[in-house]
C-alpha positions as CSV (number, residue, x, y, z in Angstrom):
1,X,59.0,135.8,71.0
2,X,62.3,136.6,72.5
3,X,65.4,135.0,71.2
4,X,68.5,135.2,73.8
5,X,72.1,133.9,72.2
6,X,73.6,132.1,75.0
7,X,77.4,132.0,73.7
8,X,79.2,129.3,75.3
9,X,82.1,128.6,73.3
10,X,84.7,130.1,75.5
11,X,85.2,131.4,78.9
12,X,86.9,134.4,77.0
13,X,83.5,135.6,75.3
14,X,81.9,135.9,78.9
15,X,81.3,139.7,79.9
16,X,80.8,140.4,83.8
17,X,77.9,142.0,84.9
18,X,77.8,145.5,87.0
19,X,76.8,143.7,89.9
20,X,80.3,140.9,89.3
21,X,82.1,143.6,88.7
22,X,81.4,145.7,92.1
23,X,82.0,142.3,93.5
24,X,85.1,142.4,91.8
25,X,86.2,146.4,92.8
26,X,85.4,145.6,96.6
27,X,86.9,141.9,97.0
28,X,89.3,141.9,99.7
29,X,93.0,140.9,99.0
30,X,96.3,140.2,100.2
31,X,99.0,137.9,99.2
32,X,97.9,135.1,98.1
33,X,101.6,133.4,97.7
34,X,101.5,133.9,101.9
35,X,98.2,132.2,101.7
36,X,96.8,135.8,103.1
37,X,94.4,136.4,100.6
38,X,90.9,135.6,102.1
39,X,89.2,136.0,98.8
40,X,91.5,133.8,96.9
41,X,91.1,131.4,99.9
42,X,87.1,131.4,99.4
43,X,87.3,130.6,96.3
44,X,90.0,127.7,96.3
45,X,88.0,126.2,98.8
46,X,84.5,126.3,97.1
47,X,85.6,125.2,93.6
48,X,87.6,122.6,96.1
49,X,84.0,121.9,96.9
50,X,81.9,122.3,94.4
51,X,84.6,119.7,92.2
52,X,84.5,117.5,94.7
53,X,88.3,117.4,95.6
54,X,90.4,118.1,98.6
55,X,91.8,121.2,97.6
56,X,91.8,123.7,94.9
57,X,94.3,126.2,93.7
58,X,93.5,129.3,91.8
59,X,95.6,130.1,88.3
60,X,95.3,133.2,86.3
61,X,94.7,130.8,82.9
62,X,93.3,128.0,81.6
63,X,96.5,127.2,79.6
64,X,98.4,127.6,83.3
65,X,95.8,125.2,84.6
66,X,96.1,122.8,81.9
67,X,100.2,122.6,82.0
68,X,100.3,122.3,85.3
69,X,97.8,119.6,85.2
70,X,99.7,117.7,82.4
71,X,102.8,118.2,84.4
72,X,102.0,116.8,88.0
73,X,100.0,113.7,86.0
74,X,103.3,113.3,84.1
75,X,105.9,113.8,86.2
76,X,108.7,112.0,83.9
77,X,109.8,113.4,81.1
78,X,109.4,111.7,78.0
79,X,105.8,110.3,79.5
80,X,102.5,110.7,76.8
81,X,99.7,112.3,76.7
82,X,96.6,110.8,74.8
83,X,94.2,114.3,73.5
84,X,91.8,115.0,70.8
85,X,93.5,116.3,67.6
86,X,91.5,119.3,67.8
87,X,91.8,119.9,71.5
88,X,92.4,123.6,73.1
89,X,95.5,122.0,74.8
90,X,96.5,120.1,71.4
91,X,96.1,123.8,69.1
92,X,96.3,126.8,71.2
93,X,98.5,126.3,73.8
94,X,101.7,127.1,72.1
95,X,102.8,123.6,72.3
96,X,103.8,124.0,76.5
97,X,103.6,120.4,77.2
98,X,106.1,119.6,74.9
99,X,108.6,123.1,75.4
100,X,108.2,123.7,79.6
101,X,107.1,119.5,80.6
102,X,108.8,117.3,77.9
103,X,105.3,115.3,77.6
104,X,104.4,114.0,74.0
105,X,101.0,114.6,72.6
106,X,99.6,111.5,70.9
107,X,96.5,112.7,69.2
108,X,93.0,110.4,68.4
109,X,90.7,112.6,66.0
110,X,88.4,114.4,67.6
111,X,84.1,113.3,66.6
112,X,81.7,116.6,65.3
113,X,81.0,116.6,69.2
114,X,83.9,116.7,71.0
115,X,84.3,112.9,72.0
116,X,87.0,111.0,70.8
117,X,86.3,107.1,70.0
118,X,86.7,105.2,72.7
119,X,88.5,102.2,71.1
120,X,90.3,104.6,69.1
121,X,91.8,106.2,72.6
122,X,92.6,102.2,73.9
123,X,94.2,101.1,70.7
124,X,96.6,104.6,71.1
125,X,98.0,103.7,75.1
126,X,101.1,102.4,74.3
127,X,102.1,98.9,75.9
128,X,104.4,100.2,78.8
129,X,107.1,97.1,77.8
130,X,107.5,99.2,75.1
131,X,109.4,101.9,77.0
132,X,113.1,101.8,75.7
133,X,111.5,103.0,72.1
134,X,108.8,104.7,72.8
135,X,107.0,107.3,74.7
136,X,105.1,106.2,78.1
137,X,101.4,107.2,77.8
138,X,100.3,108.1,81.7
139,X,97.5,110.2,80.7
140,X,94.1,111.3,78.8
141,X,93.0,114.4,78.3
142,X,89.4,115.4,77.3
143,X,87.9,119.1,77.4
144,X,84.7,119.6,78.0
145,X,83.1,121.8,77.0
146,X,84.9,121.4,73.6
147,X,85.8,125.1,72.2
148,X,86.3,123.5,68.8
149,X,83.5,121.5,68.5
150,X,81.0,124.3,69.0
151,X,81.2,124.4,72.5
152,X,79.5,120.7,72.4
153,X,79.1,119.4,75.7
154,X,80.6,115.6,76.6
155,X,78.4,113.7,78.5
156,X,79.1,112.6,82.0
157,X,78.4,108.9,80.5
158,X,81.3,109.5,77.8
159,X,83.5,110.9,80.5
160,X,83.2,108.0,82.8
161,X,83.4,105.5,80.0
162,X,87.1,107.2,79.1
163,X,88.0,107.3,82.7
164,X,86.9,103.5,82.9
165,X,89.8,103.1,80.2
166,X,92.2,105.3,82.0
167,X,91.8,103.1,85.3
168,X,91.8,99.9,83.5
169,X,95.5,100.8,81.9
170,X,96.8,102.9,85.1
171,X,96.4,106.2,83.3
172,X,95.9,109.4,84.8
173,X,92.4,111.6,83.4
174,X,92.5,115.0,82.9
175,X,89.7,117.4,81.7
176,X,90.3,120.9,80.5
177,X,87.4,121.9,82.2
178,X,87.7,125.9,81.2
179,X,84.1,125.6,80.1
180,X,83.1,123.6,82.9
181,X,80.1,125.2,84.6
182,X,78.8,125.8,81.0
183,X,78.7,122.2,80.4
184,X,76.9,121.7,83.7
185,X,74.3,124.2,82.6
């Protein structure tokens, strides 16, 4: 029997293939600030489909796609973020919410796999009468797959259950979705 390591723990440990990278070597390209780039274009449009969203805008990181996600969701300074204690966003990300947005992190510890309880998440949204003193939560971030969990996978249940939370308060969801299609798999 063949054994075959599938590594999904980061989007960093994939290697293309000859084939991707031909792909790659003959893509076509322009500006893509001019929106001239047909290449960038195809592919804005087919995550824009594939996601399910109206549009979709292509960004050389994750950690770019994540602070620019934090920011538009919290467009106040001083708002709060809600994200697992041991969240990619939360560790690695040199702190840019706080530095570039102004946006507080509130952390909930992160499970084994990835989740974050959910009455653990409700009982940190702070009560928005609370606002001279504290912090505005407008947000929730989850990442899925979870890098620091072992690449565990949240399930689309879980998800759904956080983002039933999220509507109930008037929060914002967010998923650092770097590991995505991995989780799909």
């Amino acid at each position: 029997m063949v054994t075959r390591t599938v590594d999904l723990r980061s989007d960093t440990v994939t290697k293309p293939t000859e084939a991707m990278r031909a792909a790659m070597a003959s893509a076509e390209v322009d500006d893509d600030v001019l929106m001239h780039d047909p290449t960038a274009f195809r592919l804005e449009t087919e995550m824009a489909k594939v996601m399910g969203k109206e549009a979709g805008l292509f960004v050389p990181s994750g950690t770019m796609g994540n602070l620019i996600s934090v920011l538009v969701h919290c467009e106040t300074r001083g708002s709060e973020v809600i994200l697992g204690d041991n969240s990619h966003i939360h560790i690695y990300e040199n702190g840019g919410i706080s530095t570039i947005g102004g946006v507080h992190p509130r952390t909930v510890k992160n499970n084994q796999d990835g989740t974050m309880d959910i009455d653990l998440i409700e009982a940190a949204i702070r009560d928005p009468k609370g606002e001279i003193v504290y912090p505005t939560t407008r947000l929730i971030c989850l990442e899925n797959t979870h890098a620091n969990c072992g690449g565990r996978c949240l399930s689309v249940e879980y998800t759904d259950s956080v983002g039933e939370i999220a509507k109930k308060h008037g929060l914002k969801l967010h998923i650092d979705g770097a590991r995505i299609f991995n989780a799909a798999v």
